[in-house]
C-alpha positions as CSV (number, residue, x, y, z in Angstrom):
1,X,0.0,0.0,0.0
2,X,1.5,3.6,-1.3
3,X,2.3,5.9,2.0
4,X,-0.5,8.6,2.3
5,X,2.0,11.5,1.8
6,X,1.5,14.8,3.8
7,X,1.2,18.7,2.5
8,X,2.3,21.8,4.4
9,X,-0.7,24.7,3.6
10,X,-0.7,28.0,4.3
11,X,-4.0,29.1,6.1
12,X,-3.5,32.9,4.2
13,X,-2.8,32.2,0.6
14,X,-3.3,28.5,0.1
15,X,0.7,27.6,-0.8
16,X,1.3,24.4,-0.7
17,X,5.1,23.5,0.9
18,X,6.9,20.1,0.9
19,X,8.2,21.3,4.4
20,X,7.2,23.2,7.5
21,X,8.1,26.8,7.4
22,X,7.8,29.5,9.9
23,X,7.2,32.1,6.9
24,X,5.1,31.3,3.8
25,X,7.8,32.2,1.1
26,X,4.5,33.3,-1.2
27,X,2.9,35.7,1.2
28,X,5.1,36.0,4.0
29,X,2.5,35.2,6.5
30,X,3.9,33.6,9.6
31,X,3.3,30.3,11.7
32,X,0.1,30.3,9.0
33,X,1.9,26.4,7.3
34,X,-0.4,23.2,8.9
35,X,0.5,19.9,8.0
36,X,-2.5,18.4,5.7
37,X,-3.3,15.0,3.9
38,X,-2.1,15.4,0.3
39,X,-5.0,13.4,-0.9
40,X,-7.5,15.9,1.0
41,X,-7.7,18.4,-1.5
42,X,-5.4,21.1,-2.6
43,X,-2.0,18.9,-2.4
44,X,-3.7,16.2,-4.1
45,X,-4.4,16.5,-7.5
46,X,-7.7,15.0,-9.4
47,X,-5.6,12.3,-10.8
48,X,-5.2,11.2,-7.1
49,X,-8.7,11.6,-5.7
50,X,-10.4,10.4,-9.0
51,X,-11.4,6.6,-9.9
52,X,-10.1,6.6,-13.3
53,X,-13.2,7.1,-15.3
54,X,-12.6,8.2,-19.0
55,X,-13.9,11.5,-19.9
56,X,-17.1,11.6,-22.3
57,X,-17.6,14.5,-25.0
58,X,-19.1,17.2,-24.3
59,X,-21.9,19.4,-26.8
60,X,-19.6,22.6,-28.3
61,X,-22.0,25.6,-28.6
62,X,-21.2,28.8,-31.4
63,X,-21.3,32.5,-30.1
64,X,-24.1,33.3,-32.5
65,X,-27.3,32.3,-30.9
66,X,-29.9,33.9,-29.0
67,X,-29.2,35.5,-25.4
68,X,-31.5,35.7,-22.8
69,X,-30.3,38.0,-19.7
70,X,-29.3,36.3,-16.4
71,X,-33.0,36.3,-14.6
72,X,-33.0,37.6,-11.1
73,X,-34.2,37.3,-8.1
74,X,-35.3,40.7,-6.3
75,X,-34.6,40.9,-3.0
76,X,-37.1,43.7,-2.0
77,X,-34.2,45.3,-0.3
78,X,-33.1,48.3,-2.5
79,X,-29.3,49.2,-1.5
80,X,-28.7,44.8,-1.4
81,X,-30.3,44.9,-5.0
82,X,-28.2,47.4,-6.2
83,X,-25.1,45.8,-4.8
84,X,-25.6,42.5,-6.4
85,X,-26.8,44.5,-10.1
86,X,-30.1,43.9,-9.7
87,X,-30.7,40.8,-7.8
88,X,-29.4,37.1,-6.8
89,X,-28.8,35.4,-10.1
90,X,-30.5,31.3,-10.4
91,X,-27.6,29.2,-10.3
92,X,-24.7,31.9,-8.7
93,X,-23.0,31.9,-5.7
94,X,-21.9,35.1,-4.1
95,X,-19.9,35.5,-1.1
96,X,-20.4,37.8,1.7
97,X,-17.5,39.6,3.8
98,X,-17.6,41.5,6.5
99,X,-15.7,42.0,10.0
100,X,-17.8,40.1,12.9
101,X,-20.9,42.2,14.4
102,X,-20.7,44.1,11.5
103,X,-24.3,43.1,10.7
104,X,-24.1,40.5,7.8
105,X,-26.4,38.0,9.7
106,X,-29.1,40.6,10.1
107,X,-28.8,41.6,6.6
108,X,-29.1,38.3,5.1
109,X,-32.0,37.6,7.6
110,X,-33.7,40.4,6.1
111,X,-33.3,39.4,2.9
112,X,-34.8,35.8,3.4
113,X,-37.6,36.7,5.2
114,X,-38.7,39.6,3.2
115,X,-37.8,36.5,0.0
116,X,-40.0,34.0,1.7
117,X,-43.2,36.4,2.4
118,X,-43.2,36.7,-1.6
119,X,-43.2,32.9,-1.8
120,X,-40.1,32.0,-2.5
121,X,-38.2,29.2,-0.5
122,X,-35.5,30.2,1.1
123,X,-33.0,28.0,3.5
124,X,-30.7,29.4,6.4
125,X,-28.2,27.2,7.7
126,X,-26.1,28.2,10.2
127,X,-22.9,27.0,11.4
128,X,-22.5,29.3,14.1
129,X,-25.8,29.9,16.0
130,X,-28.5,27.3,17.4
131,X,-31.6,27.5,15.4
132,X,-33.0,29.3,18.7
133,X,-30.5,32.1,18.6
134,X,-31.6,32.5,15.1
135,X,-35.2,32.9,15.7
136,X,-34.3,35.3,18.2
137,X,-33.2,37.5,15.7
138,X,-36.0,37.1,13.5
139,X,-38.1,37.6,16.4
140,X,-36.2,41.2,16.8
141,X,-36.4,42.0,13.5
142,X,-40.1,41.2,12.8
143,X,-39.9,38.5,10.7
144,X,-41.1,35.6,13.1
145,X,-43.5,34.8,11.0
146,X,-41.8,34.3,8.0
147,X,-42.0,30.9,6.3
148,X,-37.8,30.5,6.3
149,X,-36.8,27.0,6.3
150,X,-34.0,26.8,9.6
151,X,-31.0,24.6,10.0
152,X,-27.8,24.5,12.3
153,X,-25.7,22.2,10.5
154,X,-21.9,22.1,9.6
155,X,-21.3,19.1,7.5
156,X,-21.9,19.9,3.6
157,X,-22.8,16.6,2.8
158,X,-25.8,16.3,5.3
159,X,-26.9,19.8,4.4
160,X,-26.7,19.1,1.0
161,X,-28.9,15.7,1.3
162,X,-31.5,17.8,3.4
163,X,-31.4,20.3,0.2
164,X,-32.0,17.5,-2.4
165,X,-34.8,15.7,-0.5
166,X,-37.0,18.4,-0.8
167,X,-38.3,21.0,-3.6
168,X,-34.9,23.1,-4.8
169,X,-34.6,26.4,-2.9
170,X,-34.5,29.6,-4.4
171,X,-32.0,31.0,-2.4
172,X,-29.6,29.1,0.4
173,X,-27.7,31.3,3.0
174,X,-24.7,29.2,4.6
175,X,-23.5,31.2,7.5
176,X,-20.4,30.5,7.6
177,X,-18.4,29.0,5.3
178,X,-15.4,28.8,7.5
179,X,-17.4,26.6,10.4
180,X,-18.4,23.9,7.0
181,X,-16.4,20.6,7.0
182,X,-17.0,17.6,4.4
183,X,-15.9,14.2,4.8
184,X,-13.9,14.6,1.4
185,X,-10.8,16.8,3.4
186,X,-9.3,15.1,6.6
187,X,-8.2,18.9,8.1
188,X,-10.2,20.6,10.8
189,X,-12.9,22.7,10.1
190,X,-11.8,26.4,9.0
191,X,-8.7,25.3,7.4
192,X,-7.8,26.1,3.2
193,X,-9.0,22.2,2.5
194,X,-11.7,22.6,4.0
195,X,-12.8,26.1,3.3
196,X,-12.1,25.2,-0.3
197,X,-13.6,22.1,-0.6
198,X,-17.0,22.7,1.2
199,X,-17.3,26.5,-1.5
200,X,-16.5,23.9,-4.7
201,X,-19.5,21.3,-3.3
202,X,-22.0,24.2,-2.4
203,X,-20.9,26.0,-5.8
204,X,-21.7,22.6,-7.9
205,X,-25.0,22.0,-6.1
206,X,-25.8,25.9,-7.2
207,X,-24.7,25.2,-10.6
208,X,-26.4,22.3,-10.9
209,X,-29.6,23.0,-9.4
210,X,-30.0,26.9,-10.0
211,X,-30.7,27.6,-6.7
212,X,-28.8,30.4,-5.4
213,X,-26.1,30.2,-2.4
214,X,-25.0,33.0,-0.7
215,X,-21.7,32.2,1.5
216,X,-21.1,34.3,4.6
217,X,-17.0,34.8,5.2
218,X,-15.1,36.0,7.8
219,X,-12.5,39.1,7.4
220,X,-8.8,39.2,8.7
221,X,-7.2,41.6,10.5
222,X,-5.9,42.8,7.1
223,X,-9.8,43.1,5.7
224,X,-9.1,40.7,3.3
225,X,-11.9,37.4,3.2
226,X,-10.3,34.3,5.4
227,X,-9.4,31.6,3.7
228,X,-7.5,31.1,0.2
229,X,-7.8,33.3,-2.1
230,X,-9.1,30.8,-4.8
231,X,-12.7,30.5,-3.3
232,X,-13.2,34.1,-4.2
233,X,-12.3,33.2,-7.8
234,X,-15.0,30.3,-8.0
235,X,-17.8,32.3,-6.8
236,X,-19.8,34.7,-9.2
237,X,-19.6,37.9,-7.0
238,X,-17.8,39.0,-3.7
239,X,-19.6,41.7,-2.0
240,X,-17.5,43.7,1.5
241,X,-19.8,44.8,4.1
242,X,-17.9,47.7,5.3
243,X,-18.9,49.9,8.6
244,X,-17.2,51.6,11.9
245,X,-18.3,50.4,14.8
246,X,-18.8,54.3,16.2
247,X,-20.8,54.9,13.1
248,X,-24.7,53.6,12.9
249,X,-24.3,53.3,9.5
250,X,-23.0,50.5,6.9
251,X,-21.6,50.3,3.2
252,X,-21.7,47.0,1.4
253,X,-19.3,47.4,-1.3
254,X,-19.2,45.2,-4.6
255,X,-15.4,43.7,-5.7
256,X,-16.4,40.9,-8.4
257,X,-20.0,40.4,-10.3
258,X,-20.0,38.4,-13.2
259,X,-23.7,39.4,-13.5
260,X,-23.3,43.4,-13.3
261,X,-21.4,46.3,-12.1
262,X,-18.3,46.3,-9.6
263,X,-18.3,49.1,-8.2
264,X,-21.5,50.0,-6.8
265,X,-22.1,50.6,-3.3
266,X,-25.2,49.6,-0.8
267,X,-25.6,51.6,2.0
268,X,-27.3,51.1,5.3
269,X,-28.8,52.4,8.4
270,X,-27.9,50.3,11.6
271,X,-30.3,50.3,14.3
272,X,-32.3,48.1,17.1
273,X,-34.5,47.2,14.6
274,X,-32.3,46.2,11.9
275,X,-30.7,47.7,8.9
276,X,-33.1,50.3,7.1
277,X,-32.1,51.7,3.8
278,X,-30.4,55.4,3.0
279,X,-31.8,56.2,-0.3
280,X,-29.9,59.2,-0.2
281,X,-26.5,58.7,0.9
282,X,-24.9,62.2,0.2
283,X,-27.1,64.0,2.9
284,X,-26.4,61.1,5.5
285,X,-22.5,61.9,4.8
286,X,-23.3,66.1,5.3
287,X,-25.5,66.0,8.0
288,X,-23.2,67.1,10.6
289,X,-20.8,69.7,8.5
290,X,-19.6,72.8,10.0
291,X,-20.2,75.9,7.7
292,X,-17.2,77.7,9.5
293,X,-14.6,75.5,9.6
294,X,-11.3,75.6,7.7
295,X,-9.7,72.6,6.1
296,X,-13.2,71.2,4.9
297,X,-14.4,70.6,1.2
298,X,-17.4,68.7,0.1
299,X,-15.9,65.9,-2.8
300,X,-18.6,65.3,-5.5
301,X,-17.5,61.2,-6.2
302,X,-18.9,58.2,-8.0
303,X,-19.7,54.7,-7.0
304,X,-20.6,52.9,-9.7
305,X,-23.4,54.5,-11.4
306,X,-24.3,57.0,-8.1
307,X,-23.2,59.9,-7.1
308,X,-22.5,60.7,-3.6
309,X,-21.7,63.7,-2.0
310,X,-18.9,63.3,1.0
311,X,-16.9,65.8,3.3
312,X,-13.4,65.3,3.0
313,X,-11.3,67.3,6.3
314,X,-8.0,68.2,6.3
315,X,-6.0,69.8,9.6
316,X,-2.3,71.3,9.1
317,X,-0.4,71.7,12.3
318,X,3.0,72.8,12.9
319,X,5.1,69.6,13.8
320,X,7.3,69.4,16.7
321,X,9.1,66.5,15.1
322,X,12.0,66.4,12.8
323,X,9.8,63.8,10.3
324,X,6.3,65.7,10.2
325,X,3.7,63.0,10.2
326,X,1.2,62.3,7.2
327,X,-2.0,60.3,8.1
328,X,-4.9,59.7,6.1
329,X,-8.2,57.5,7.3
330,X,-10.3,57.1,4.0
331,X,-7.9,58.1,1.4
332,X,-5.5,56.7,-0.2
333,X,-2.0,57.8,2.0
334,X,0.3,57.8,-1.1
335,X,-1.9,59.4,-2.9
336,X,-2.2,62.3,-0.4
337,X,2.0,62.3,-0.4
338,X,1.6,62.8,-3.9
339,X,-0.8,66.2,-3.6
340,X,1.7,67.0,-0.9
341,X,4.5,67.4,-3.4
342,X,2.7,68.7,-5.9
343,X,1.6,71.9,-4.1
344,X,5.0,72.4,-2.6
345,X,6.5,72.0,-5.9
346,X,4.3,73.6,-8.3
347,X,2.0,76.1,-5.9
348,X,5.1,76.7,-3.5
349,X,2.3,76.0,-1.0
350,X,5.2,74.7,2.1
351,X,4.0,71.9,4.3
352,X,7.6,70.3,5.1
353,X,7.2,71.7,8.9
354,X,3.5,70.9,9.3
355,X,2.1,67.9,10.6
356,X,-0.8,66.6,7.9
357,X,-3.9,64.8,9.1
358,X,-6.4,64.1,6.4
359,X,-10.2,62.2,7.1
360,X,-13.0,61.4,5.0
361,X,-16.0,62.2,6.9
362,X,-18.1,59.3,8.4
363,X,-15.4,56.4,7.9
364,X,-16.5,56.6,4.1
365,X,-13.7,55.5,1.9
366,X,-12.6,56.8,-1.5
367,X,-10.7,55.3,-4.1
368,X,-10.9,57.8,-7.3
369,X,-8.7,60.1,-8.5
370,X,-11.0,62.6,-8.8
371,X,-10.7,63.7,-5.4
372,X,-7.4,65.2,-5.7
373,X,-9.0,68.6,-6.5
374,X,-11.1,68.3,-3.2
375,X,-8.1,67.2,-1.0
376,X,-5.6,69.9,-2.4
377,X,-8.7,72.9,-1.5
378,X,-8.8,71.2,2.0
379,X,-5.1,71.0,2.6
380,X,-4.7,75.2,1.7
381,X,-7.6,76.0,3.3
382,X,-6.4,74.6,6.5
383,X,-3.1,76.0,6.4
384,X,-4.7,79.5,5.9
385,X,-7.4,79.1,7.9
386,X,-10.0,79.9,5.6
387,X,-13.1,78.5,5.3
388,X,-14.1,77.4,2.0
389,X,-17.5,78.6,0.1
390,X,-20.7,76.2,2.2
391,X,-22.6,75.9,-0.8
392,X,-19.5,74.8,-3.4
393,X,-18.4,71.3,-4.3
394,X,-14.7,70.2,-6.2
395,X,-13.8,67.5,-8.4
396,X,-10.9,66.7,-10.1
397,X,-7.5,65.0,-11.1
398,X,-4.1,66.9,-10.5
399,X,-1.6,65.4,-12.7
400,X,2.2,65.9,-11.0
401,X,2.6,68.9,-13.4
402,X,0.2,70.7,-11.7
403,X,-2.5,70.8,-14.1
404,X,-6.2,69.8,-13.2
405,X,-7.5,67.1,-15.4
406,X,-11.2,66.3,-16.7
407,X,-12.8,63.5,-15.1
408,X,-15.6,61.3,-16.1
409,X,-19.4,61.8,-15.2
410,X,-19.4,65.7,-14.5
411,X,-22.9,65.7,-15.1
412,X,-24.0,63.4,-12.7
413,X,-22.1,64.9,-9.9
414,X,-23.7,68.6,-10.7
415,X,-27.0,67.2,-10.6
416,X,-26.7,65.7,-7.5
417,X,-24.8,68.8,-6.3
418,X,-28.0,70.7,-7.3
419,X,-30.4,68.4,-5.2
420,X,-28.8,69.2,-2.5
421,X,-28.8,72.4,-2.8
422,X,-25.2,73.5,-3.8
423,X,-24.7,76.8,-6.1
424,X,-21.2,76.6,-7.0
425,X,-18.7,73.7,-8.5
426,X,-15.0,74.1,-8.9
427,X,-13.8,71.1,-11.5
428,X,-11.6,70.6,-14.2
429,X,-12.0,72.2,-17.9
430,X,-13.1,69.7,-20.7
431,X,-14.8,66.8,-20.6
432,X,-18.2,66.4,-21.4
433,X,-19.2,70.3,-20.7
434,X,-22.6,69.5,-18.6
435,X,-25.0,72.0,-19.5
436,X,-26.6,73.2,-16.0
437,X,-26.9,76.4,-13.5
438,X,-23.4,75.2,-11.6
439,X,-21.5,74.6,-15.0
440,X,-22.1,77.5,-16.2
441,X,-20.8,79.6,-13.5
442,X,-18.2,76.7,-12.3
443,X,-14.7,77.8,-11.8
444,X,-12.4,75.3,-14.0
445,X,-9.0,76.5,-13.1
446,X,-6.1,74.8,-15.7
447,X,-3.4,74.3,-13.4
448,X,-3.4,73.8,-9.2
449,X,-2.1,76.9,-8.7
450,X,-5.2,79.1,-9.9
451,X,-6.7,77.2,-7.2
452,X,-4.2,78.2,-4.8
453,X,-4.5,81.9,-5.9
454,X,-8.2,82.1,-5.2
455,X,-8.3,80.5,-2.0
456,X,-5.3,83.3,-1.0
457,X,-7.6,86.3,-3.3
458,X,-10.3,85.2,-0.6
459,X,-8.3,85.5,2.4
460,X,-6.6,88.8,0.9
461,X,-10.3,90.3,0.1
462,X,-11.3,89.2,4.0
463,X,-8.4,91.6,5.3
464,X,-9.3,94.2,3.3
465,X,-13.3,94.2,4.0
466,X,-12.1,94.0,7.7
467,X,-9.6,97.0,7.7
């Protein structure tokens, strides 16, 4: 009989090592390598796990033919809706981030109940709670009387015999996947072979039966989905449910959809009752601005297809320390080092002796370059102590020459400017010209340093009205 031969897996990437290592040489994670059975799953190929059965042919298929969009199913839940593109797709699986408490549970709750009342069926099994600790919840939320089919099981190929014996769901919730194990994988629950092996069983039943499967993961201290890196590749969308724990509210934020956008953004109202819905996410992110206050610009941004309206606060200090300090909570930090140079270089706008702290308001987190416009207005504005114009919004790319670049979807960021109420706009010249009030007396300043000038015309006219 051939020796059962043993695998070294890292728990972070999903390397596989002949040897034990204190440091994964792929990801540099350490004391993450835990000896596995090579035949378990990722160190064993097919070859090894299969019973030699010849392949059969398979029907080949031309890419003329008709096309029928991906059906969905609606959730009833707006912001979830418009995360996943428009609903759970038949036959998808999509996997669900978030840190722990962050209110993924109650979400997914919400979305099965509000599912079942319609008439679809809809199964919750969970790994983690007692079926009574979920009917709590349910009982908190309102939806006790919800026709949700309950389970507390871990094994995948017990849950997946309950899910056969019956009618096919519409929609299965497996909470988590980290607590599934499957008698295919000889590791302990949580681990890569397992993790990987109970997502490709779940995923296959999905595919097979086009019900949909919605996996709950757990986030590492890095923010990253545990587990390898691969499940995230086999399912059909990843979704982050992001949030502060100071903060009431919640931003589910879309990374992969092979059924619609990735980019869009879900946001949501925490509270004893559950998650409610902000339709309107750009007067949630202004409700408590300061008209007064220095070092504060309002960004006009994008997610996805929506605009969204968020403060972005700067505060120059002078720095007692040789090495000022740079810090940034929402924003990219190199990119802030960037707009550093560029108004010390190009503007002669001197922050080498300051301390720079820069925050997105409300623990909302932007990735486009377009705010560089925004960030540069709060950064002067702080270090003159000015207060910028209440009722103006900025938008914009600075290239390290200086000059402001045009940026896409200027007309959707006016408009929503104009809803709430804003009169002025300073963005970039170019682009697609929108034809409204606050383009048409917008000021488009060419290079940074315009910019610079008027913010310093302001604080010169101030003196002079005061003398």
């Amino acid at each position: 009989m051939a020796k059962t031969r043993t695998t070294f897996i890292c728990q972070s990437c999903g390397a596989t090592a002949t040897r034990w290592a204190g440091r994964c040489d792929d990801c540099g994670a350490w004391n993450t390598m835990v000896e596995e059975n090579e035949a378990g799953g990722i160190g064993g190929g097919p070859a090894k796990t299969a019973s030699g059965r010849k392949g059969r042919p398979v029907a080949l298929a031309a890419l003329s033919g008709d096309t029928d969009d991906a059906p969905r199913i609606v959730s009833g839940i707006g912001e979830l809706d418009r995360a996943t593109g428009g609903g759970f797709v038949p036959g998808s699986a999509l996997l669900i981030g978030g840190d722990p408490g962050i209110g993924k549970s109650t979400l997914l709750m919400q979305a099965a109940a509000t599912l079942a009342r319609r008439g679809r069926r809809v199964v919750y099994v969970s790994g983690e709670e007692a079926v009574a600790q979920v009917r709590l919840r349910a009982q908190r939320l309102g939806f006790a009387d919800a026709p949700v089919a309950l389970a507390a099981e871990t094994n995948v190929e017990d849950i997946l015999a309950t899910l056969s014996a019956d009618t096919r769901p519409d929609l299965v919730i497996i909470d988590s996947i980290q607590t599934m194990w499957s008698d295919a994988a000889e590791s302990a629950p949580g681990t890569v072979t397992q993790v990987r092996t109970s997502a490709q069983a779940l995923i296959r039943f999905a595919k097979s039966t086009g019900a949909a499967v919605v996996l709950v993961g757990h986030v590492t201290k890095d923010g990253q989905i545990a587990g390898p890196r691969v499940v995230e590749h086999m399912v059909d969308a990843v979704l982050y449910f992001e949030g502060d724990g100071s903060q009431r509210y919640r931003i589910m934020r879309t990374v992969k959809n092979r059924f619609g956008p990735t980019d869009e953004i879900g946001v949501f109202d925490m509270s004893d009752k559950g998650l409610r819905e902000v339709t309107n996410p750009s007067e949630l992110f202004l409700s408590d601005r300061s008209a007064s206050a220095p070092g504060a610009a309002v960004f006009a941004g994008m997610e996805g297809t929506r605009p969204v309206l968020v403060e972005i606060q700067a505060l120059v200090a002078p720095s007692p320390l040789g090495t000022p300090r740079r810090a940034a909570v929402g924003w990219d930090q190199a990119r802030l080092s960037q707009v550093l140079a560029v108004l010390e270089a190009r503007c002669g706008v001197k922050f080498s002796v300051n301390d720079v702290y820069l925050n997105v308001a409300g623990g909302y987190r932007i990735a486009e370059p377009a705010a560089d416009l925004a960030v540069a207005a709060a950064l002067v504005s702080s270090l003159a102590g000015i207060a910028l114009p209440n009722d103006c919004v900025y938008f914009g790319e600075i290239s390290l020459s200086g000059a402001v670049r045009p940026v896409a979807h200027a007309a959707q960021r006016l408009k929503e400017a104009e809803k709430l109420g804003f009169k002025a706009a300073v963005m970039p010249a170019g682009g697609d010209d929108p034809a409204s009030a606050i383009a048409s007396a917008a000021f488009q300043p060419g290079q940074l340093v315009e910019l610079v000038a008027k913010i310093a015309g302001t604080r010169r006219q101030r003196r002079d009205d005061d003398e």
